[in-house]
Every structure is written in C-alpha cells, then in structure tokens.
DOTORDO-514890 format. One record per residue (C-alpha): z, x, y; residue in three letters; residue number from 1. Coordinates in Angstrom, 3 decimals, padded with zeros to 6 digits. Layout:
# DOTORDO-514890
          Z          X          Y   code   pos
          Z          X          Y    ALA   NUM
...
END
This chain:
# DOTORDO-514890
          Z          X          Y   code   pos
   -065.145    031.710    176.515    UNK     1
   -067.102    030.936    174.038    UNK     2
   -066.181    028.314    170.994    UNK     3
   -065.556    030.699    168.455    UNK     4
   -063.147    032.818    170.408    UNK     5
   -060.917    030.391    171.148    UNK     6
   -060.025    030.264    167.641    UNK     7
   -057.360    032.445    166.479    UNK     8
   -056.143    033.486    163.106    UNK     9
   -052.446    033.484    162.683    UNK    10
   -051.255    034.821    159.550    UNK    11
   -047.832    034.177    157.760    UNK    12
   -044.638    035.225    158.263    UNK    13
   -042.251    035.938    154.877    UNK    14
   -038.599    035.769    154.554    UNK    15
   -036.772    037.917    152.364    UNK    16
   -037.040    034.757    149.565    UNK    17
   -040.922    034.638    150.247    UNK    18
   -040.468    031.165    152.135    UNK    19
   -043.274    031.292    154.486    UNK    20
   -043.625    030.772    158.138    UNK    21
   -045.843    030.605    160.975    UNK    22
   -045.086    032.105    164.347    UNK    23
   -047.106    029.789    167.289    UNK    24
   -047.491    030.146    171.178    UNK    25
   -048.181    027.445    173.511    UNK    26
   -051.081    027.282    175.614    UNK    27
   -051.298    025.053    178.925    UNK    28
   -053.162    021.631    177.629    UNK    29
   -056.990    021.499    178.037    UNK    30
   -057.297    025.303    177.447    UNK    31
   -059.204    024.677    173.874    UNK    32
   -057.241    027.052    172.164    UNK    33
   -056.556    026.473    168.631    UNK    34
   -054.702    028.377    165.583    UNK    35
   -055.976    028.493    162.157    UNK    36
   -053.004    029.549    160.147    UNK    37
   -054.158    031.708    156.918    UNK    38
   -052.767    030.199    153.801    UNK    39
   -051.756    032.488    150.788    UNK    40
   -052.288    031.212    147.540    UNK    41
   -048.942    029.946    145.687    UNK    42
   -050.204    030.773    142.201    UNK    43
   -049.528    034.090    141.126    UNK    44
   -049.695    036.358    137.926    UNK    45
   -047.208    039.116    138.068    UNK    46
   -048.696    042.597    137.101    UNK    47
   -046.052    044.167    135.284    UNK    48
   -045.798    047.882    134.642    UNK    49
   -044.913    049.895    131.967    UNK    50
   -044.062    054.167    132.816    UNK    51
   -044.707    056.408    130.010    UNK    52
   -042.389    058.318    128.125    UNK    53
   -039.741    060.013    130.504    UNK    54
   -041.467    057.689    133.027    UNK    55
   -038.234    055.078    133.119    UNK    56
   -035.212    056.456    135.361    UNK    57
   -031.882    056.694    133.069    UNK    58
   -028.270    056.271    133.687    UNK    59
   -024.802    056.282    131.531    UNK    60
   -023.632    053.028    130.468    UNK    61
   -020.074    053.795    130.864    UNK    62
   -019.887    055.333    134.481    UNK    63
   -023.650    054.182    135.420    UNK    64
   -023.769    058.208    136.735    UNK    65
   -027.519    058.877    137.296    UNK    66
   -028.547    060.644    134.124    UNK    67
   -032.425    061.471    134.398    UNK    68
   -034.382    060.014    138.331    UNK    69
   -037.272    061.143    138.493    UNK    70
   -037.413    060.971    142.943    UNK    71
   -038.265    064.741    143.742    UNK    72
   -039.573    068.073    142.233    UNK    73
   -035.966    069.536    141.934    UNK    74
   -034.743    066.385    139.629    UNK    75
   -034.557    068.573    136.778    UNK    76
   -033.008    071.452    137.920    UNK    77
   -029.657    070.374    136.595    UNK    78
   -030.571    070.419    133.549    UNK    79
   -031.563    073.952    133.399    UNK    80
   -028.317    075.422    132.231    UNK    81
   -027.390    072.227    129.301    UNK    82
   -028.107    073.394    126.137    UNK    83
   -028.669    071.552    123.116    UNK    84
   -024.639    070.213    122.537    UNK    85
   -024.231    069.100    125.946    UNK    86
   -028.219    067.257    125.653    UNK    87
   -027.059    065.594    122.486    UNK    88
   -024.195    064.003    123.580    UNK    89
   -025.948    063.216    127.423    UNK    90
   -029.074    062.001    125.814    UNK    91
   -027.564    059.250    123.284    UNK    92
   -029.656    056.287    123.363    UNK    93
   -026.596    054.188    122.746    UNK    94
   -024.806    055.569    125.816    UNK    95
   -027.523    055.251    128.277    UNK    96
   -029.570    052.637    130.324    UNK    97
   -032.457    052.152    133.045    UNK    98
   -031.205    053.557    136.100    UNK    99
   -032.585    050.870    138.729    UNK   100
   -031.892    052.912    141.889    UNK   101
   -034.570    055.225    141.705    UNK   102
   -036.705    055.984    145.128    UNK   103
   -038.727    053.391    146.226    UNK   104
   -040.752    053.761    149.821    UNK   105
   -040.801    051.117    151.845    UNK   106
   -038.787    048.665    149.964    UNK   107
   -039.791    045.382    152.506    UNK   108
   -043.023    045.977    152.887    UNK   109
   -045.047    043.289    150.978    UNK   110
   -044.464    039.917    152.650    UNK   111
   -044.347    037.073    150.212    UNK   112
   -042.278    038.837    147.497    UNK   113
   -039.034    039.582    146.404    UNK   114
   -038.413    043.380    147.556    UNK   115
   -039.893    046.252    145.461    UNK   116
   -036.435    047.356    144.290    UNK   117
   -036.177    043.751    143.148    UNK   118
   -039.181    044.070    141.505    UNK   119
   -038.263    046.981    139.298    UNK   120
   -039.708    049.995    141.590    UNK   121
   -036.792    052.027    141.273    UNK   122
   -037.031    051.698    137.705    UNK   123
   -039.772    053.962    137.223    UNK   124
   -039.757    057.771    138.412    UNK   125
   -041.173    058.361    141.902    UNK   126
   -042.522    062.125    140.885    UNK   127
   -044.882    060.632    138.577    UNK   128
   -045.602    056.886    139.838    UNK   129
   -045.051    056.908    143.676    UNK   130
   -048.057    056.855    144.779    UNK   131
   -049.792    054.836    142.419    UNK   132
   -047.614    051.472    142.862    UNK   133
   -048.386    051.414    146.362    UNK   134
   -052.102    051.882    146.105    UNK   135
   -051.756    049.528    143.488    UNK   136
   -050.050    046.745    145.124    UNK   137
   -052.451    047.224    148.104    UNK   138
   -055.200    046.433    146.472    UNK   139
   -054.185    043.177    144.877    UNK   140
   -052.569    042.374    148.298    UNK   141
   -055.245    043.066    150.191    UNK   142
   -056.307    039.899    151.786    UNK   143
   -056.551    040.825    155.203    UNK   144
   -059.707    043.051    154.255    UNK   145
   -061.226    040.688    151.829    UNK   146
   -064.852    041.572    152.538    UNK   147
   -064.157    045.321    152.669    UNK   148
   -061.384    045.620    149.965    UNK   149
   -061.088    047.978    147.221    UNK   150
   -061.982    044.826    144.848    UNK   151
   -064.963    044.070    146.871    UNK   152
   -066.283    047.808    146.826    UNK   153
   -066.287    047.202    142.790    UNK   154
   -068.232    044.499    142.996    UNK   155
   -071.784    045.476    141.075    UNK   156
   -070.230    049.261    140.569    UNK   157
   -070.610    050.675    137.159    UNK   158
   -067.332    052.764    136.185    UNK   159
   -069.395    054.332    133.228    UNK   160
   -067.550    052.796    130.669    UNK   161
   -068.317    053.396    126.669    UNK   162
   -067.634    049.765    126.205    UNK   163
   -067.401    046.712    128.380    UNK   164
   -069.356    048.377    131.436    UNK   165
   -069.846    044.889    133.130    UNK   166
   -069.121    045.644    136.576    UNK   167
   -067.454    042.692    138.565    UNK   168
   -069.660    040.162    139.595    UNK   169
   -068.943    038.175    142.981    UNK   170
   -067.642    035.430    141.431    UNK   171
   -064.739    036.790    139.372    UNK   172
   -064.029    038.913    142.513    UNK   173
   -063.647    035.598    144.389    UNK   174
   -061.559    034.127    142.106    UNK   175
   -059.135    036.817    142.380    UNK   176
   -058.206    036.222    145.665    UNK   177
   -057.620    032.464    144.970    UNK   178
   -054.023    034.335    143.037    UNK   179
   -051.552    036.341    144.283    UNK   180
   -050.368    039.521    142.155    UNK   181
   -047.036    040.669    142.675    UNK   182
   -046.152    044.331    141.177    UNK   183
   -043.115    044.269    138.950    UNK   184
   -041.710    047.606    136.879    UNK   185
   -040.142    047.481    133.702    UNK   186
   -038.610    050.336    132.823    UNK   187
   -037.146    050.941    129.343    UNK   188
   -034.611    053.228    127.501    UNK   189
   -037.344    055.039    126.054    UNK   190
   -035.253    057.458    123.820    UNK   191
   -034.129    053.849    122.023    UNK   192
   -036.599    052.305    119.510    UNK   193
   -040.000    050.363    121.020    UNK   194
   -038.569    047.786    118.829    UNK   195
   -035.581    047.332    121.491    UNK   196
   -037.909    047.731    124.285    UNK   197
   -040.293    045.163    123.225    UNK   198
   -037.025    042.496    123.024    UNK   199
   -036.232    043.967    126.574    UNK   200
   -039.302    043.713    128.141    UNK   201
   -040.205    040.147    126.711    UNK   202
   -037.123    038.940    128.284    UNK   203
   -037.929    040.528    131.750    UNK   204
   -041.782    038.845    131.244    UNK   205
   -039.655    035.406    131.171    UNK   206
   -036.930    036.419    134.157    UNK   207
   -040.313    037.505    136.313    UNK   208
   -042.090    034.261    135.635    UNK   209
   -038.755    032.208    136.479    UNK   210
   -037.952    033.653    139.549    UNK   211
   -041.394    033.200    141.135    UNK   212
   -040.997    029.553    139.632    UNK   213
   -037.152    028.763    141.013    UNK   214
   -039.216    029.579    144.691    UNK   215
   -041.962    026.791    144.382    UNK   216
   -044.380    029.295    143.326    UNK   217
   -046.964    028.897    140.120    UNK   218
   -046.234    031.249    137.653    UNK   219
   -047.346    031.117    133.990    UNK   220
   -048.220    034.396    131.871    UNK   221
   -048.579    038.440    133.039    UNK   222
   -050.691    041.437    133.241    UNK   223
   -049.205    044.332    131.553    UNK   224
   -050.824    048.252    132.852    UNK   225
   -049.496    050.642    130.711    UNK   226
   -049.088    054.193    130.390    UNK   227
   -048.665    056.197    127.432    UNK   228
   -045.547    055.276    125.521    UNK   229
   -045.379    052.277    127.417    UNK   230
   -048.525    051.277    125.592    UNK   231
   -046.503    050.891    122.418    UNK   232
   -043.976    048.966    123.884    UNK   233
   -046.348    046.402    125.279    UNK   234
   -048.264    045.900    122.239    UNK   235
   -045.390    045.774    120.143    UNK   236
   -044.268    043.047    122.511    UNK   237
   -047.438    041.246    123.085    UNK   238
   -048.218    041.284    118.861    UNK   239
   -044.784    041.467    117.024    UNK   240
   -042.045    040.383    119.639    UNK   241
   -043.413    037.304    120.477    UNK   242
   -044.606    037.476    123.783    UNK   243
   -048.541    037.232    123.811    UNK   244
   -048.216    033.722    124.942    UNK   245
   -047.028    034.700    128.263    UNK   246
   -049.523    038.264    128.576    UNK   247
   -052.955    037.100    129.870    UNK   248
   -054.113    040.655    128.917    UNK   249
   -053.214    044.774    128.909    UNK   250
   -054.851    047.584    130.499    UNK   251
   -053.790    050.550    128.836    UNK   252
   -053.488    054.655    130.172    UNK   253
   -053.956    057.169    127.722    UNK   254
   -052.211    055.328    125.145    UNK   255
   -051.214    057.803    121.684    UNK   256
   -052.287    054.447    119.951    UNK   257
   -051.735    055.935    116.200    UNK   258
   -049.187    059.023    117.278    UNK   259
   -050.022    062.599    118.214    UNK   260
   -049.421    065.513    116.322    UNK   261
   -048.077    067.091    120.165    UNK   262
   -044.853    064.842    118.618    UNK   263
   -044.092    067.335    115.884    UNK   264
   -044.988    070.390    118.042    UNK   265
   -042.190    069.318    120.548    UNK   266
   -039.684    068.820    117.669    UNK   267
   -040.565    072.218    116.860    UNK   268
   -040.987    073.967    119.562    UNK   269
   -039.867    072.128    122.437    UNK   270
   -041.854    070.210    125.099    UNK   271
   -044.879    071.984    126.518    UNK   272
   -045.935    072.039    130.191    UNK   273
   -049.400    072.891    131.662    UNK   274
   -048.447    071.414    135.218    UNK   275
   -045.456    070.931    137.408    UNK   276
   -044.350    067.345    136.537    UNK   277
   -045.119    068.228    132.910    UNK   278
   -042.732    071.147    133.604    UNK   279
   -039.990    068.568    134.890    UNK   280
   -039.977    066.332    132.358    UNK   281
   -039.448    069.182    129.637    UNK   282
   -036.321    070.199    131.239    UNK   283
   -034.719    066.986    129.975    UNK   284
   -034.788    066.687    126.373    UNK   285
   -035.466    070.545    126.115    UNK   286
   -037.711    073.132    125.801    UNK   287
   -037.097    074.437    122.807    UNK   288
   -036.920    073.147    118.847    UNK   289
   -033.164    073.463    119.279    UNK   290
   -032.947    071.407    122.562    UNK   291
   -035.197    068.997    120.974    UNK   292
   -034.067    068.633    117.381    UNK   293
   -030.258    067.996    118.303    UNK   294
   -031.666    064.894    120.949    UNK   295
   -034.392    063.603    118.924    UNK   296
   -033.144    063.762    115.760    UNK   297
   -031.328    060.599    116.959    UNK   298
   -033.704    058.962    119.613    UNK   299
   -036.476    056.584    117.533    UNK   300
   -038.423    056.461    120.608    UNK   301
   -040.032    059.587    120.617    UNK   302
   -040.207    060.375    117.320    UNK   303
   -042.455    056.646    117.155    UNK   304
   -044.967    058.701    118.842    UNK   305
   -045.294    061.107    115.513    UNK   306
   -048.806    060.349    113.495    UNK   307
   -048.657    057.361    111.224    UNK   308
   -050.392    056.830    107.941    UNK   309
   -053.668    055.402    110.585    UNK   310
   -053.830    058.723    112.124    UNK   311
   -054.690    060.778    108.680    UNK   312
   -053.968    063.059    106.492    UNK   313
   -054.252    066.746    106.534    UNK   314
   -053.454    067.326    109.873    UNK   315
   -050.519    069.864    109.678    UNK   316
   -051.960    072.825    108.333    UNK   317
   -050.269    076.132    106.989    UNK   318
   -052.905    079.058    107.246    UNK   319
   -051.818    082.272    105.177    UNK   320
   -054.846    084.465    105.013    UNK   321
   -057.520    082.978    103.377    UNK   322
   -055.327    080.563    101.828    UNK   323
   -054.900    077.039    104.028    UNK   324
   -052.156    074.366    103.058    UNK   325
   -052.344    070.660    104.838    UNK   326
   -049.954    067.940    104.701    UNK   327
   -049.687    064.846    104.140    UNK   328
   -051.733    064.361    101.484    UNK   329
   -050.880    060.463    101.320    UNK   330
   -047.539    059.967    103.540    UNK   331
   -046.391    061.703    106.353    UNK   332
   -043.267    060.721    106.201    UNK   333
   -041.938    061.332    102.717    UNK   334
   -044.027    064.774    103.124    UNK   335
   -043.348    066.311    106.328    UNK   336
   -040.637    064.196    108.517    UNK   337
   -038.222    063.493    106.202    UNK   338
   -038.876    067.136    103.904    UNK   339
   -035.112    069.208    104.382    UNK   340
   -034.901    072.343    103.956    UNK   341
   -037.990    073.684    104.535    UNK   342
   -039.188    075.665    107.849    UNK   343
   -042.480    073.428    108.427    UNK   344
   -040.787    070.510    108.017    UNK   345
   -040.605    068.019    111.339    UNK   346
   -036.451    068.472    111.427    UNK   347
   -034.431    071.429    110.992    UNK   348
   -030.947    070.671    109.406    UNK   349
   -028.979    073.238    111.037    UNK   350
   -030.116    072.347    114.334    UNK   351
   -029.442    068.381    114.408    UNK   352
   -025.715    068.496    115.325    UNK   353
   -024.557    071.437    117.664    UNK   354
   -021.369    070.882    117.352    UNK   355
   -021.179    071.616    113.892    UNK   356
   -021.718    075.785    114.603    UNK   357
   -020.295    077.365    111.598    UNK   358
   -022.528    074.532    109.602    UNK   359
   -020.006    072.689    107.708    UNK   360
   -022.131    071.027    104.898    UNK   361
   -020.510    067.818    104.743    UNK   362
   -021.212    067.594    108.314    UNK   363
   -024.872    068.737    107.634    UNK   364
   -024.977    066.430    104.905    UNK   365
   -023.781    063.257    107.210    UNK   366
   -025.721    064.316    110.013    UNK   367
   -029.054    064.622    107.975    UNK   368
   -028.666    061.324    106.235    UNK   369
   -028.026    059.786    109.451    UNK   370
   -031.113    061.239    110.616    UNK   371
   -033.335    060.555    107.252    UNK   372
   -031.660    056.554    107.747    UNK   373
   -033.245    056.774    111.218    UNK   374
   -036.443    057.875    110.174    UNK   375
   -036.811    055.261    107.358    UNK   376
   -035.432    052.230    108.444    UNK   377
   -036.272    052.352    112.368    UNK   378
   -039.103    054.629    113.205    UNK   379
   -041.653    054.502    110.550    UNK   380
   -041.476    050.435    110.017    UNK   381
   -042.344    050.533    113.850    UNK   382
   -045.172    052.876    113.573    UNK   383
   -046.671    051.693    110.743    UNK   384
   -046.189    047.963    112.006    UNK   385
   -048.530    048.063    114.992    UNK   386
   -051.417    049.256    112.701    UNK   387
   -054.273    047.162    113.735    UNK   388
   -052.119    045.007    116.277    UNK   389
   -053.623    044.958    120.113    UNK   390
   -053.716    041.666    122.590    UNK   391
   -057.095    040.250    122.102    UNK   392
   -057.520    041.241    126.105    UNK   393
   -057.532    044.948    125.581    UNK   394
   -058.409    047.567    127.955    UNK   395
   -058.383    051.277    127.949    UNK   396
   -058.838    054.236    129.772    UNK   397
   -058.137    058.046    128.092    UNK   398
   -058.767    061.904    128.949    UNK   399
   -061.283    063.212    126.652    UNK   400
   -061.669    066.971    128.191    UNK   401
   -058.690    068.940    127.488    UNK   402
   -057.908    071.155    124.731    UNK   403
   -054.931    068.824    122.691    UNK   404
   -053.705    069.341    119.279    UNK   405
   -055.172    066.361    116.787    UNK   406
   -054.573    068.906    114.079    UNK   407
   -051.777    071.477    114.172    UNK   408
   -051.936    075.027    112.984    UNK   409
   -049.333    077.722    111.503    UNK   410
   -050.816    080.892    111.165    UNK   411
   -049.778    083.386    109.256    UNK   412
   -048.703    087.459    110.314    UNK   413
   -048.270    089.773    107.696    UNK   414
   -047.328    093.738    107.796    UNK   415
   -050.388    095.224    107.140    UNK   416
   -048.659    097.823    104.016    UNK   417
   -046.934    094.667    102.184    UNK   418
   -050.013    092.569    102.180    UNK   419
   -052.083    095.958    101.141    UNK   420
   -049.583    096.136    098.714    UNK   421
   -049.285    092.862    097.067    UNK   422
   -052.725    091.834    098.118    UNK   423
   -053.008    090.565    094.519    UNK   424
   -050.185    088.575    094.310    UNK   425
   -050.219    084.997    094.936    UNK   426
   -048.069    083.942    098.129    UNK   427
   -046.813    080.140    098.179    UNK   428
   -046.102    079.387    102.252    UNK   429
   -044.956    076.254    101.113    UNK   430
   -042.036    077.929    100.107    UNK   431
   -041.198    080.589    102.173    UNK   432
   -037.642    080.806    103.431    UNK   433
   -036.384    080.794    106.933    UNK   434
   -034.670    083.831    107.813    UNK   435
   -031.908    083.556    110.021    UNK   436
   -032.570    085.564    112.911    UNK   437
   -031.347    083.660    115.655    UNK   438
   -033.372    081.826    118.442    UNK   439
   -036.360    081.155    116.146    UNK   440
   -036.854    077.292    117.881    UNK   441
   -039.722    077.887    119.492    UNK   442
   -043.413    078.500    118.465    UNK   443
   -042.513    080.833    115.571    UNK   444
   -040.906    081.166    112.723    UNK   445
   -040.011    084.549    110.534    UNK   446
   -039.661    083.605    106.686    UNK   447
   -039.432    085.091    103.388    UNK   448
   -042.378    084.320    101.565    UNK   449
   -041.929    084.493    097.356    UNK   450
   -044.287    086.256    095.518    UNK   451
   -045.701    085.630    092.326    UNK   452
   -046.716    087.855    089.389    UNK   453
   -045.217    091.202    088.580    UNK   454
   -044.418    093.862    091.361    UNK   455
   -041.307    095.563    092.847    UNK   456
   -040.778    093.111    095.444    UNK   457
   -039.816    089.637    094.538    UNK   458
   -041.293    088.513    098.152    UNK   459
   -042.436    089.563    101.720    UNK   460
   -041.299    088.879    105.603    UNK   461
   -044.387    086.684    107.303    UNK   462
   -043.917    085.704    110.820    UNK   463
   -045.916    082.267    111.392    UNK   464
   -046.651    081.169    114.929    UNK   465
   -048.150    077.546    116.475    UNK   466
   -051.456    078.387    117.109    UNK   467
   -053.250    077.142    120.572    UNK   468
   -055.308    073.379    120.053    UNK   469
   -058.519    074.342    119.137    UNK   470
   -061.021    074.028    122.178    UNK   471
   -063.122    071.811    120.358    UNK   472
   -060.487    069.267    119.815    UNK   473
   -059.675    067.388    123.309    UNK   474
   -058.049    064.918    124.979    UNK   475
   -055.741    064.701    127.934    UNK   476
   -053.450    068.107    126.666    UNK   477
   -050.870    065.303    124.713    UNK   478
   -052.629    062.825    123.148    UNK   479
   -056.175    063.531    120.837    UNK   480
   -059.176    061.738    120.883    UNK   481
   -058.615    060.430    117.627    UNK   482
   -055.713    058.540    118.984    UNK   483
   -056.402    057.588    122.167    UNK   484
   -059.963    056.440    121.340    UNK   485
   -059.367    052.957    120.346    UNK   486
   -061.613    051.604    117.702    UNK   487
   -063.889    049.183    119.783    UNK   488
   -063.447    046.066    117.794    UNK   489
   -059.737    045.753    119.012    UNK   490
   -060.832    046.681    122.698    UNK   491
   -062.595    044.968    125.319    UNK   492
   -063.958    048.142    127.374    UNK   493
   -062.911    051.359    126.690    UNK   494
   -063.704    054.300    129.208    UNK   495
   -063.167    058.262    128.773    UNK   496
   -062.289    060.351    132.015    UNK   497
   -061.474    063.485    132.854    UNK   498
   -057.591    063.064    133.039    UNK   499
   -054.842    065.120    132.186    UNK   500
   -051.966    063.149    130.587    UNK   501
   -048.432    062.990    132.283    UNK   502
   -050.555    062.733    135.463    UNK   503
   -053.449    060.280    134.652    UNK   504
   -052.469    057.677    137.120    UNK   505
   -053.591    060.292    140.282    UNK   506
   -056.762    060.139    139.530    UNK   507
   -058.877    058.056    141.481    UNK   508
   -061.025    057.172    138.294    UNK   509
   -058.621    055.763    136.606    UNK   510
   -056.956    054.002    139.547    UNK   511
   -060.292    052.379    140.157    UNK   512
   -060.670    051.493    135.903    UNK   513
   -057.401    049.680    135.990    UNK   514
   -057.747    047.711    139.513    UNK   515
   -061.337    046.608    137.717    UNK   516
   -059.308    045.774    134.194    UNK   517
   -056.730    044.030    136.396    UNK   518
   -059.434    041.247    137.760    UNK   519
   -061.055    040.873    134.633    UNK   520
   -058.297    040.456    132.981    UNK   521
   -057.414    037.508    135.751    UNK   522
   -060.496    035.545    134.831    UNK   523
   -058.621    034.332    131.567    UNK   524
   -055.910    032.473    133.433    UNK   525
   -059.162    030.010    133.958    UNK   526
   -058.042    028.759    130.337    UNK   527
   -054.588    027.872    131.862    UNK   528
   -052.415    025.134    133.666    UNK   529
   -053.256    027.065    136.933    UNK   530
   -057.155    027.747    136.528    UNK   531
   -058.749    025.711    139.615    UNK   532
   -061.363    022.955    138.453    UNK   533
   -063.967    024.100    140.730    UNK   534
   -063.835    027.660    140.181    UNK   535
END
C-alpha cells in the first residue's frame, strides 16, 4: 500500500444546529492508516433571495388558511370561479401574510445549515423557483467537487456580457471556497407597499446574520439575487431602508427598474399569459380589468411597478385615424393614474368596489378617494424615490428578445358610413364616453366619441382595442428594454439574454450569470472583519 493511500479523507458530519462532527474507525496499531478530516469554513455570507411578483406564497392573517402556494400546476385552479368581490376582499394586503409552508424538496439535505424550510424555502413558490434554489445552493455548496465545480467551469469563461465581461479569474474562484453560502428566501406580501417590504426584509437580513452568529459561525453582511419585483424591494432596502451596510452586493433578474407600461395593461385588461406559469399566476389577481381594478386599486405593490416620471413621457398613446394622442406629457400620475372618469384612464371608478353594484356615489366617491390617497401618498413617493438609487455592487441580467409593450397603443375602429360621414369633423378621443355595455374589462373599450362642428349627429360609437407590443420593441414579454436596461454608470456588468420573464430563472444563461455575479460579488467581503490577510 502505497503512502498516499493510506490516507483517507473523512468529511463532516452536521447536526440539525450545524454543530459539526467527525465519524472515525479504528485501525489495529502499526497499520499507517491515517484520517484527514475536511474542515468547512466557519465564515459565511448568506445569499438571500428575493421571488418576483406573485413569487412569495400568501396566507390569511386571521385563520393563516393558505391563500395563494405556488407548489403545483393546479394551484390556481381555485381561483377560477372568484370573481372580482370575492378577490377584493381575499386579496387585502392588510389581511394577508407570507405563507411559510410552501413545498420545499428535500428539506435536510445541506449539512451545515439550518433546514431549507428554516431558511425561508417554503416562502417562495415551488412552480416558479424549485428548481433553481437547489441548483443554486449546489453550486455554492459544492466543495466536494472543487476542481470540477460549476464555479471552476467559469473560471476564464466569457458570459458575453455588455458590461463587466471579466470572467472569474482563479484567484477570486479560490477565495470563494474559503466562505460558506447558505441560501435563505425572503418572501414578502407583495400586494403591500415595497416600502413595507424593504422594513421586512431588512429585519430578516439582521435575524439571518444572528442566527448563523448565536452558532459560533462568522457572519457579517448578505448577497441579495433578485427577481423582478423583488428587485425593488432590495434596492429600496439596500438605498432608502437602511440596510446597505449589511448587503455586500445585488444581482438582479429582469428587474422593471423604472416601471413597465405591462402595469397599466393589466389594470386594464387583466394579466396576460404567453406560458403556463404565466397562465397561473393570472388566475390570482384576475384576468380581466374588473378582476384587477377591484384588487389593485388597493394593493401599492403592483401598482409601484407602473412607469415613473424616469421612464418618459408619451408612452400611452390614443390612435384615432390619423390623429395620435400620448400621455403624460410631464406627470403620469396627475395625467393618467389618478384621471376619473375617463375610459383610458389607469382606474375605472365603477369597477374599484364590487360590492357597491347599483353604484351608490357616495360609495364611489369614498372608494375613489381612498384609492387616489393610495396612489399619492404610498405608491408614487416609492416610485419616484428609487430614481437613481442602486447598491454600488450592482449586477444585472434581462431578456432583450421578446415583443413587450414599452409604449402602449389604443387604436381606434370606426363604422365605415359615420366616419364617411363626418369625415370632416374633428373627433376628440380624449373625451369619448364609455358606453355601458357590460363586460367591457378587457382589451377593448366601446365609447361615444363627441364631435365637433355642425352636423346631425352630436357624436359617433368607436370601439378602441389594446393593440399587440410592437415587434420592434422587446424585452422579456413584461418588462421593456428601456426599463430593464440599467444605465451602466449605476451597474457593475450588465448582460442581455434571451429570457422570457416569469420564467427567467430556467434558463441556464442566466443561472450561470448569477452564480458568476454571486462570486464576484464575494470578493468585496475582502474589505471586511472576515476578509483573510493572506488572501
């Protein structure tokens, strides 16, 4: 036997506390045999993550009844047959919480940490993330491949990034596996404010780094990895909430960084699906303007992912014949979100409160001030705060090669006889009328547009419908380029891939971006109390 064989690796054993432990056999003395126990490192930084928008399993406050899990493709078939009362009162953000005891796969099966349901797995919703956590965790786990790992296969690779493409050199690789990275969820209430999420996830950042601290371990700031609305809650965190003392960096997926104008389409219209978890997560706040209007109307976290002032004007745009009208000239808010009365505008009076059938106007009157209070004192302050605001460690990946709205069409129909007709009389969209003819909550609307000048009629019927994103404006079918593509000088690499928005963290591109974002992300904890003088 030679010298080298009789040598043998022994690695740890963890109890359910991460207390470590070393499992030995006796060998009869003089055999030469001896053990070399593997040590893990005790330093970690927690990678936290942050689901998207639906992404966070719900549940009431009162009963703590599962409300919206995410575990399976027939999740959302209960909601099917709740229309837009029974949504309203289900889907209050003030009744509701993060539902905890979502599916999680083998819950025991990273050694040296507190159990993935511990760790916020069953926060997030299985359809969408339950394959990526796993992968994920693997890979920063993975020190029983070290030479062959997934880090060490993107050593010297070049992702293709528009910014940042520095592919990871053997010494930041190397340092990586000098820290452990336990995976953490956080899932939010994300029909609440980001606001309130930020406050909620800064105090879970500072519960996470505890913990691993109460069991001996070194433990001093995060990694956030994002996705989508998620995004927002992390930055709003990291830059306004206080907590980008403790966040060593973010790496962001498809993030609507200044809104979308998809936002006011779903208000509209209801959510729209192009694949089968897309189709899922419509069923829950609706698929219809109805179904959407009477739960949005008072949930600030979706309608925070509306355009800002930073995404531009002009983007809503009325086409009636030759004639175009765009909004917001200077403020989308006073303009289009918080405009009543008219059938373009972002919220529909009528359809706010269910309840209120035979349209009581004192009741339309409260419930549309409560809704125009919402708008002004909660959702636009958030939106217009994080203008500009990103943690100085910034990394992104988005889909650039769908078909997405970034501007949003109404296009006109007119009978062919009335516009022969009155083809010489001036038509103002602007201030058509909505005519009541039941069910009109999805992508059209039938209004009575006023006619100027002199002629028998005093107006005409024109039927406008949403028009299909324009194939020369893309992105990942939710969120535009012009949102997603974040300005370089608040990034540190940015990369574009072909990914497809609910389900961007399947792809093996992006996967492969954020594992790479991860460890150079890591290199900054070199300017903390647990950087390693030799390193």
């Amino acid at each position: 036997m030679s010298e080298s064989s009789k040598i043998i690796n022994v690695y740890p054993d963890f109890d359910e506390f991460g207390n470590v432990g070393y499992r030995l056999q006796s060998y009869p003395k003089g055999s030469g045999m001896q053990y070399q126990c593997i040590v893990y490192p005790e330093r970690f930084i927690p990678v936290v993550f942050l689901p998207g928008v639906m992404g966070s399993n719900l549940k009431t406050k009162r009963t703590s009844d599962k409300l919206w899990r995410l575990d399976s493709a027939g999740s959302a078939l209960g909601w099917l047959n709740k229309g837009p009362a029974r949504r309203r009162t289900l889907l209050d953000p003030t009744k509701v919480e993060v539902d905890s005891d979502g599916r999680v796969d083998d819950n025991l099966a990273d050694p040296g940490f507190p159990s993935r349901h511990a760790r916020g797995w069953g926060e997030a919703g299985y359809l969408s993330y339950g394959e990526f956590l796993p992968w994920l965790q693997h890979a920063l786990e993975d020190f029983d491949h070290y030479e062959t790992g997934l880090r060490s296969q993107l050593v010297g690779m070049s992702l293709g990034q528009e910014k940042g493409d520095t592919p990871l050199d053997e010494k930041e690789m190397k340092l990586s596996y000098k820290y452990r990275f336990p995976l953490h969820v956080v899932g939010y209430n994300w029909l609440d404010s980001i606001e309130t999420s930020a406050t909620t996830l800064l105090a879970r950042i500072e519960g996470i780094i505890k913990d691993h601290r109460s069991r001996g371990i070194k433990c001093e700031k995060v990694i956030l990895v994002t996705h989508s609305m998620g995004g927002l809650v992390a930055r709003y965190c990291s830059e306004l909430a206080g907590g980008k003392s403790l966040i060593l960096g973010i790496a962001h997926g498809v993030l609507p960084a200044i809104g979308a104008a998809s936002a006011y389409r779903r208000m509209k219209a209801g959510m729209e699906s192009s694949g089968v978890e897309e189709w899922i997560a419509a069923q829950v706040p609706g698929g219809s303007g109805a179904e959407m209007t009477a739960v949005l109307s008072q949930s600030p976290g979706p309608l925070q992912l509306l355009p800002g002032v930073e995404y531009g004007m002009n983007w809503l745009k009325i086409q009636d014949g030759e004639q175009t009208y765009t909004l917001p000239k200077a403020d989308p808010y006073t303009e289009i979100y918080a405009v009543r009365g008219k059938w373009w505008s972002l919220c529909e009076d009528k359809l706010i409160n269910p309840a209120n059938s035979a349209f009581d106007k004192t009741k339309l009157d409260s419930d549309w001030s409560a809704y125009a209070r919402l708008m002004e004192n909660i959702v636009q302050p958030a939106i217009e705060q994080l203008k500009g605001r990103y943690h100085s460690h910034t990394h992104a990946f988005y889909g650039g090669s769908i078909p997405t709205y970034s501007d949003l069409v109404w296009q006109s129909e007119t009978p062919m006889i009335d516009g022969w007709i009155n083809k010489d009389r001036k038509r103002s969209a602007l201030d058509s009328r909505l005519i009541e003819t039941g069910g009109q909550t999805h992508t059209s609307r039938t209004v009575a547009t006023p006619l100027q000048g002199e002629g028998w009629a005093s107006g005409i019927h024109q039927k406008y419908s949403i028009v299909p994103p324009d194939s020369a404006e893309l992105g990942d079918g939710t969120v535009p380029l012009r949102s997603s593509q974040i300005p370089e000088h608040y990034i540190r690499s940015r990369l574009r891939l072909n990914v497809a928005h609910e389900p961007a963290y399947k792809n093996k591109a992006a996967q492969q971006y954020t594992l790479w974002a991860i460890v150079k992300i890591a290199q900054n904890i070199q300017q903390t109390s647990l950087r390693y003088e030799n390193a």
